[in-house]
C-alpha positions, 0 to 999 in steps of 0.5 A: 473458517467462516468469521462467524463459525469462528465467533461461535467457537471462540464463545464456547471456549474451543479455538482450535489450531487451523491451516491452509492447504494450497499447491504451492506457499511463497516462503521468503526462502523457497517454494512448498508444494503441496504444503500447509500453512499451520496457524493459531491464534491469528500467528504461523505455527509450522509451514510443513508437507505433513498434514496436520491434525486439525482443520485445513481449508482446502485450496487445492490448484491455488496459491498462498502469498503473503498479504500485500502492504498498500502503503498510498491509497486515496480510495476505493469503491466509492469512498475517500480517505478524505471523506474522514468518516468510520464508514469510508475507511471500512468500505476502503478495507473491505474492498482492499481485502478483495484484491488480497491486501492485508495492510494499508496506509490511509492516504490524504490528499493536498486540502484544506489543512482542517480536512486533512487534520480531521482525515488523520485523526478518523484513522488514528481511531480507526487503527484496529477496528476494520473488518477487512485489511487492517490500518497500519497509520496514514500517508500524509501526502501535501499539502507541503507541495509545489505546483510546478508537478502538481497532478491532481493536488489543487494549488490553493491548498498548498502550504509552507511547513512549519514546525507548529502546523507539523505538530498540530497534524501529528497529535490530531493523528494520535501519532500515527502518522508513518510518511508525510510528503514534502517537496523538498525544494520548499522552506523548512523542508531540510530542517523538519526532515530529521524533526519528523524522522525523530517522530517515527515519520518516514519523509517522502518526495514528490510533486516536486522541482527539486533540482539533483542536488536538492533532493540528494541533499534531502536523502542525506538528511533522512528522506528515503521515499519518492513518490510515485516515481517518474510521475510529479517530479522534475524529470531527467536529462543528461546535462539536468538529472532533476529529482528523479535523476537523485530518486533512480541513482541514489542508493538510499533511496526507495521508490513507489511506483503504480504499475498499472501501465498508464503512469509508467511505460513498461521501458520506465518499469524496466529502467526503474528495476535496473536502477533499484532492484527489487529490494528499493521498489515499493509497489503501490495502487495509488487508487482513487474512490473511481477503483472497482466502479465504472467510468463516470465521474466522481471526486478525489478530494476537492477536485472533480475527475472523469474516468474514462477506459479507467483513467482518471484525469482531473477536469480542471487540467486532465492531470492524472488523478491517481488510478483505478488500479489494485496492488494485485493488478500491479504485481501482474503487470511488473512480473509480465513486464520484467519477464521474472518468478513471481517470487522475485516480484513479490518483495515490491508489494510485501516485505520491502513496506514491511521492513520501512514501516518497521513491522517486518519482524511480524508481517510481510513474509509467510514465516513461522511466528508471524501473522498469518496475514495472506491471499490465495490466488489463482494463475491469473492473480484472482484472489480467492481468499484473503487472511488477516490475523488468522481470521477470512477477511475475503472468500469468492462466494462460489468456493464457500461451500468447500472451504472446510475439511472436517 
């Protein structure tokens, strides 16, 4: 059902219980073909082959996944997080809706400290008033950062930690910061790691020279996130396992990774799979205001980038400047590079953010009771449409017309 269709019969009194047809459902335990998803008031009420009496939006030839969880996204579609402003995070939650994402992270950038303040306290406003992909909280990332690894983050930004300025950004937020980065070599960083796990605050690392024993030492403390892995961090030999070498080995550790082909060779992604298995990957687009535009050049943050064949490299150093990718594209390009069922792929980009955000009991697997937050896509990972508490957040234009059996 159309939003407005829906808004008309909510205000005559009459919401009625609806589902979606598709040829197959991905269910956390097996594949339904030919099945329904059955839905009211925004939750799953049966996954069923029976059809049900009620109305059924028909996708016949496609499938039903469950919303994809972009948990470190900078922008898209021309607008930055940074930007803090009600207008860029919708356009951002319009256009993640397009590549059938449900729910993000909000993601700043390494800035000056009053930038990121008022970048966190537009989201904290925000939670719960987008029209596409809904606001989980933001991803703090920098500016407690090195430059040895800096990517894209400008140096003269980057502070030391301090428990006051830690406390300043979380009330700015309204509590609803859910990760903040930290290089864990840094002063202070041991020490506020579990302060911030106390607050709720998932702790990652990343643009880092933390040597091995550094960032274990950081784990065990109750850091638990890398940062898009392999990139912003010192890198491993055999006699200097570095970060990334703690980040790959150890087993409490998760890692983010951009699969769009540019950050990490598919031999990382396959080497990435070995080590952590499907349940420690967390997919993510790292999408910067350049994703869905052309070439040209644009701004992340304070620094300008140029985007050419769709990468995106700062001017100042050609470091890359988060990605023009999707987290749709991404799971395209992990399950042809690892050569698995999409079911075994699916888990990256869905439940494994779910279950760190602790929102797993009510989002990320199409199961009874939960939300009905959900893409349908075709064999070539196009999104037809996307789902999120019951109501179309996103619908191919060209399929509109036939969406509603009556």
């Amino acid at each position: 059902m159309f939003p407005e269709i829906r808004a008309s019969k909510e205000r005559r009194g009459w919401y009625l219980m609806e589902a979606i047809f598709a040829d197959t459902i991905y269910t956390p335990n097996r594949r339904i073909h030919s099945g329904y998803v059955v839905y009211e008031n925004g939750l799953i009420k049966d996954l069923t082959n029976e059809k049900p009496d009620c109305q059924i939006h028909d996708f016949s030839g496609f499938a039903v996944i469950p919303g994809l969880i972009d948990i470190h996204i900078h922008g898209i579609s021309g607008k930055d997080t940074m930007d803090a402003t009600p207008e860029a995070l919708q356009e951002i939650s319009l256009s993640l809706a397009r590549h059938g994402v449900t729910s993000f992270l909000p993601t700043t950038l390494t800035d000056d400290f009053e930038k990121v303040k008022a970048a966190v306290r537009e989201i904290g406003r925000q939670i719960g008033n987008t029209a596409g992909a809904e606001i989980i909280g933001s991803y703090v990332e920098g500016p407690y950062i090195t430059p040895e690894h800096r990517g894209a983050h400008p140096v003269k930004y980057m502070r030391e930690i301090t428990m006051e300025e830690l406390d300043e950004l979380i009330k700015a937020s309204q509590n609803t910061i859910k990760i903040l980065t930290l290089a864990p070599e840094k002063t202070m960083a041991i020490e506020v790691i579990p302060y911030l796990k106390d607050k709720g605050i998932l702790v990652s690392m990343g643009h880092t020279n933390a040597d091995y024993e550094t960032a274990n030492l950081a784990i065990e403390y109750g850091a638990n996130i890398s940062v898009h892995t392999f990139n912003g961090m010192r890198g491993f030999s055999h006699r200097d396992p570095g970060s990334l070498g703690a980040f790959l080995t150890n087993d409490k550790n998760f890692c983010e990774l951009i699969a769009d082909l540019e950050h990490v060779h598919p031999a990382g992604i396959t080497l990435l799979y070995k080590t952590k298995g499907a349940d420690k990957i967390l997919l993510i687009s790292d999408s910067m205001v350049a994703a869905d535009l052309p070439d040209g050049e644009y701004k992340l943050g304070s620094q300008s980038v140029r985007v050419r064949e769709g990468i995106a490299r700062t001017l100042e150093t050609g470091s890359l400047a988060g990605s023009t990718t999707n987290l749709m594209m991404c799971i395209k390009n992990t399950k042809e590079v690892l050569g698995l069922p999409l079911e075994c792929i699916l888990p990256m980009a869905t439940i494994n953010q779910a279950k760190l955000l602790g929102i797993g009991e009510e989002t990320g697997t199409i199961e009874i009771g939960k939300k009905l937050n959900v893409a349908v896509i075709d064999k070539a990972f196009n999104v037809r449409a996307t789902f999120v508490n019951g109501k179309v957040v996103f619908m191919e234009e060209k399929r509109k017309w036939a969406i509603i059996e009556l």
